[in-house]
N, C-alpha and C positions, 0 to 999 in steps of 0.2 A: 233117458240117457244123461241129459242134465243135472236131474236130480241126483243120480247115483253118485257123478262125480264133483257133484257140491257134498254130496254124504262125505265122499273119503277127502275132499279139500277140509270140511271141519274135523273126521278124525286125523287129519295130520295137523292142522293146528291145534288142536289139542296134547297130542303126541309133543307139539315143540315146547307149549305152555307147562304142561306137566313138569318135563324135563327141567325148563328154565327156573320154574317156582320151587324142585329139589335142591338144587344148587345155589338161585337167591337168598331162599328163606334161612339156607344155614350161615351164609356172609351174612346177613346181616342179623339176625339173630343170636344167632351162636354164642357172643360174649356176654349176651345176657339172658343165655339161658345157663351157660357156665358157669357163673358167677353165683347162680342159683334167684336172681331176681324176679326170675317168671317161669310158668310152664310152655313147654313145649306148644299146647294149644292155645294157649293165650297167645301167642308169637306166631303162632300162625295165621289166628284171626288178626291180631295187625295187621303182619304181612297182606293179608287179602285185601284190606282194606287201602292202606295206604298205596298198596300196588294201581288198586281202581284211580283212586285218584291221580298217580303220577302217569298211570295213561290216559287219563281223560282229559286232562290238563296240558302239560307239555309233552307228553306221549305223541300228539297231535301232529306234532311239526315234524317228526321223527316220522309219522306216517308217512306224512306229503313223499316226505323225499326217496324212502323206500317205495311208492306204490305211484309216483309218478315223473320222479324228478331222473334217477336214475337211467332209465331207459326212454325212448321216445315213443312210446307207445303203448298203453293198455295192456296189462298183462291178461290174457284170457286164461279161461278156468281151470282149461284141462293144465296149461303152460305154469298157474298160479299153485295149483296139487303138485308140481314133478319141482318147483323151485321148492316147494316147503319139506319134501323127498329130501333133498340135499341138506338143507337146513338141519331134518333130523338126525343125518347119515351124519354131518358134521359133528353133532352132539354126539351122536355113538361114536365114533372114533377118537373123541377127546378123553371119552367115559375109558374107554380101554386104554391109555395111556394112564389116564390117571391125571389129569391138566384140565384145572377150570377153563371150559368153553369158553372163547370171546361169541358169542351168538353171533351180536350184531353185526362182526365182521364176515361171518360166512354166511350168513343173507345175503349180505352186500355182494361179496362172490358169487352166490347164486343165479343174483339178479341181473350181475354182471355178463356170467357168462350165455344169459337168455339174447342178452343186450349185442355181444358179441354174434355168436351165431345168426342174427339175426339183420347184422349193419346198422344197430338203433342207438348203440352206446352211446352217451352223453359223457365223453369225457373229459369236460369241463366238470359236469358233476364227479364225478369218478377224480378227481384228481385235486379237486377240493376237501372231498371226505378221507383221503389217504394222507394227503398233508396233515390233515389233523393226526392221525392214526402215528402219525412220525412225530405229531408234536407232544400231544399228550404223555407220553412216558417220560419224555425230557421233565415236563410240570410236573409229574407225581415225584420224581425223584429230584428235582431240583426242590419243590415244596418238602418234603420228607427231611432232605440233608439239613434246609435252613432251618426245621423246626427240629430236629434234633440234635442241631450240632450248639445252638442259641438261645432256642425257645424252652425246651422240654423241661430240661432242669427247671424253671421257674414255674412253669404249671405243674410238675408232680410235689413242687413244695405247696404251691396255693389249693390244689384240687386233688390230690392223688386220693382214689378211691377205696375206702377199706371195708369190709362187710364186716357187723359185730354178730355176737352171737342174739337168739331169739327173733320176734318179727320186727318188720322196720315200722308198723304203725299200730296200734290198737286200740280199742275205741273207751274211751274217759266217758264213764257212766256218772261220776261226782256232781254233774251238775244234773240240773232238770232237764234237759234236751243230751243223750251222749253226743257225744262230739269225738274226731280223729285226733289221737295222740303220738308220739314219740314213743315208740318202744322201750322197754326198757334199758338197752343200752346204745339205742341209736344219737347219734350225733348230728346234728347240725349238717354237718357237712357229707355226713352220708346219707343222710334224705336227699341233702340238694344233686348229689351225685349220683342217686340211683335215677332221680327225675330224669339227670342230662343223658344217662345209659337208654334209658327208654327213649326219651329225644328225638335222639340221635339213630339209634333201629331205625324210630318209625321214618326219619330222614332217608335212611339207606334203601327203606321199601317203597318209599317215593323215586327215589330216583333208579329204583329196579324196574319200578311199572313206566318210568318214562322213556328210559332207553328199551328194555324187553317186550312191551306189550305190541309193540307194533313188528317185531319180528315172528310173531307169531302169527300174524293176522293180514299183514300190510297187501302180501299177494293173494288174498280173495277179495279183501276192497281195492286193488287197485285192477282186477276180473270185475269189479261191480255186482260180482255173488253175492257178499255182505256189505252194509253200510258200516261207517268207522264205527257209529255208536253202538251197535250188533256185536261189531268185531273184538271192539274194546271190552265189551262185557263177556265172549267168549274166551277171550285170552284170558281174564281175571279170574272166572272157574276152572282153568285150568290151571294156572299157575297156583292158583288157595290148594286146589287138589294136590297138587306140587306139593304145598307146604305143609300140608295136612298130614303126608304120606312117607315119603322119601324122603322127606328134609328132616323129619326125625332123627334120623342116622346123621346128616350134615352138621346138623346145631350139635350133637354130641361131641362128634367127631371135630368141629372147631373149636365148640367151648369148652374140651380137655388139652387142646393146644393153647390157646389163650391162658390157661390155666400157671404157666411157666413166667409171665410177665406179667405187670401191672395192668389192671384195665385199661388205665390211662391209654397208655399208647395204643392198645387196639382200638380205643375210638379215635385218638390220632390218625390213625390210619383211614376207620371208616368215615369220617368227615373232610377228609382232604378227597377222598375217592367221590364220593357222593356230591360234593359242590362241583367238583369238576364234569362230572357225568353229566350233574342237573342243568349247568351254563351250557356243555355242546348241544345234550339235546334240547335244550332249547331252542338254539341255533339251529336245528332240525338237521346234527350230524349223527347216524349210529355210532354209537360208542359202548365199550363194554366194561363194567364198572371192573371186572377183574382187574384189567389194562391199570386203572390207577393206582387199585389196591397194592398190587405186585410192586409196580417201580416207587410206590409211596412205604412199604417197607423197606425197600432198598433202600431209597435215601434216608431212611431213619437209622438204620443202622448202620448204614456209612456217615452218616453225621455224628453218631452217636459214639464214633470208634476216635480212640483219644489221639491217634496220628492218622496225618492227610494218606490217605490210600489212594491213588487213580482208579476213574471209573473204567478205565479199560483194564487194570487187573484185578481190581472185584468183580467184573461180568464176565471175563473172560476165565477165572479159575483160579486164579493164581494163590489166591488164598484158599484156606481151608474151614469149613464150619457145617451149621445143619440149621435150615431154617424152613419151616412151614408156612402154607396159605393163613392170613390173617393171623401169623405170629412173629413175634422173636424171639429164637431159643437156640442155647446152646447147648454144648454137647453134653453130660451130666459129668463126666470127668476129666473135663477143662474147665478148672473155676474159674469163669465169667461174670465182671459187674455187670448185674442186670438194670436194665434203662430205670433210673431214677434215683437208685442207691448215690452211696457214694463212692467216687472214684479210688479206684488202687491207686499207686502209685506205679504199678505198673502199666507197661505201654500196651495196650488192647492194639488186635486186628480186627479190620472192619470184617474179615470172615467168619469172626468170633459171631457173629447176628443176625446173617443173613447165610444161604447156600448157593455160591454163585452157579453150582451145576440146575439144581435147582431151576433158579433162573433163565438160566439158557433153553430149559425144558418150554418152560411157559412162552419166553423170545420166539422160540424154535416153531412152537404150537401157532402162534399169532402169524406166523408167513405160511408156516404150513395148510391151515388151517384153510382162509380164504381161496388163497393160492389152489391146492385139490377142489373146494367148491365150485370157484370159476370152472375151470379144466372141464371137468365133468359134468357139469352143468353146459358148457359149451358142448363140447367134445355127443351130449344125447340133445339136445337141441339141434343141432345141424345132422344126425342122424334121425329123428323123428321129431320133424316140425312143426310145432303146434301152433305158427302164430303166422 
């Protein structure tokens, strides 16, 4: 009987890895595989790799706190398969909306609502990891506005990224030994810049394997089913299979969005998200890299709109525009300075860059989201109790 339902604990962690490494490997790959600097499968096998390592590394701390900090007690097997249920049911529900999953926040509802039903809840824990979950969007969009209202202009004049035609390196046969060259009309600055694109990925896949692997996995080591080191290499095959599969479609599907703006700013984006992810979890808080991505476009492009807009009528509607996961874009017949060009003279809205409905979707998803996981999660725990 054990066996069985350790079988279906790792096909559900499987099921959650899969899922998470469809949806990672296109964030953070995506603008470079848009750009055309890599294949798909090349981006994927990063992804696997650096995902390993950001779980094996600070992944760690992020377990602790999902698999034992959370609740006061051992999550058993059967109790550890019906929280990872939710997990996935949480990912399905996101999928049919169409709103990148926060995982790690509807774990944490999962695990909470085990916690609950149960009278085990640690909510000291629980209310240290939500404070953050309130702080964090403030930092992506207060980081985003500062570097796009200040900063940006000066980096897309120093680094702004351009692809030439032909390959970017080939190999100089003139001497006695070939050796790696400059393409023929590659530049200086676009080698250095496709280097910092690759970078930067393989940063975003590190800090996807540190906040993500242990949502996959965290409630069968913290049942003492799997060991973290087991757990951490289970989650990694599944999320590579993620990337392998499903994420095909992702990276396309972002790296023809990206396509509307400069590189630059989407790695703007993926590096303000990815430092922020990689500090909490290391703190050993779940966090989910969407969470920065999202409010760290927003304040780019309300930084980037040439009059003060309040952030309560950017998120609330008031303006009008169209903007995508991991872009800036406007509408194609509203001619829009796009981030880096040079300014009209005319006065831009910050709606022009962002979509504040949009936005409220993803808001909307981050309360929802946990919020239904707890619930039901409590609501079948106190009707069939596993612990």
């Amino acid at each position: 009987m054990v066996e069985t339902v350790l079988l279906v604990g790792i096909v559900a962690s499987l099921f959650v890895g899969f899922n998470i490494g469809g949806s990672s490997t296109g964030i953070a790959w995506g603008p470079a595989v848009g750009a055309g600097l890599l294949r798909k499968t090349t981006a994927a096998g990063l992804m696997t790799v650096f995902v390993f390592l950001g779980g094996w590394t600070v992944g760690r701390n992020v377990m602790d706190t999902l698999a034992g900090d959370i609740i006061a007690i051992d999550i058993s097997l059967a109790a550890g398969v019906a929280v990872l249920f939710f997990i996935g049911f949480g990912i399905l529900i996101a999928n049919v909306f169409g709103v990148p999953v926060p995982t790690s926040m509807t774990t944490v509802g999962a695990i909470a609502g085990l916690g609950l039903a149960t009278n085990t809840l640690n909510f000291d824990t629980i209310g240290w990891i939500i404070s953050w979950w309130v702080v964090t969007p403030i930092i992506g969009l207060w980081v985003g506005a500062t570097i796009g209202r200040y900063v940006y202009p000066e980096l897309n004049r120093r680094f702004n990224i351009r692809s030439s035609e032909g390959p970017l390196l080939v190999l100089d046969r003139g001497g006695s030994v070939p050796k790696p060259a400059y393409g023929p009309n590659t530049t200086t600055q676009e080698f250095v810049g496709t280097i910092l694109v690759l970078v930067i990925g393989c940063y975003m896949a590190f800090s996807a394997g540190a906040s993500n692997v242990p949502n996959a996995v965290a409630p069968l080591v913290s049942s003492g089913a799997l060991g973290a080191d087991n757990a951490i290499v289970l989650a990694t095959i599944a999320i590579g299979i993620g990337g392998f599969t499903i994420a095909r479609r992702t990276m396309e599907s972002v790296g023809s969005e990206l396509s509307d703006i400069p590189l630059l700013a989407a790695l703007v984006v993926m590096t303000t998200a990815s430092t922020i992810t990689t500090i909490l979890s290391w703190m050993g808080i779940p966090i989910s890299l969407v969470m920065g991505s999202v409010m760290t476009i927003v304040g780019l492009g309300w930084g980037r709109a040439t009059r003060p807009v309040t952030a309560r009528d950017a998120i609330r509607g008031d303006v009008d525009a169209e903007m995508s996961m991991g872009a800036l874009k406007a509408e194609p017949e509203a001619p829009v300075t796009k981030i880096g060009e040079a300014e009209s003279d005319e006065v831009l809205n910050a709606g022009d860059l962002f979509n504040p409905r949009a936005i409220m979707k993803y808001v909307s998803m981050w309360i929802i989201g946990p919020s239904m996981s707890t619930i039901l999660a409590y609501a079948f725990f106190v009707a069939v109790p596993f612990v």
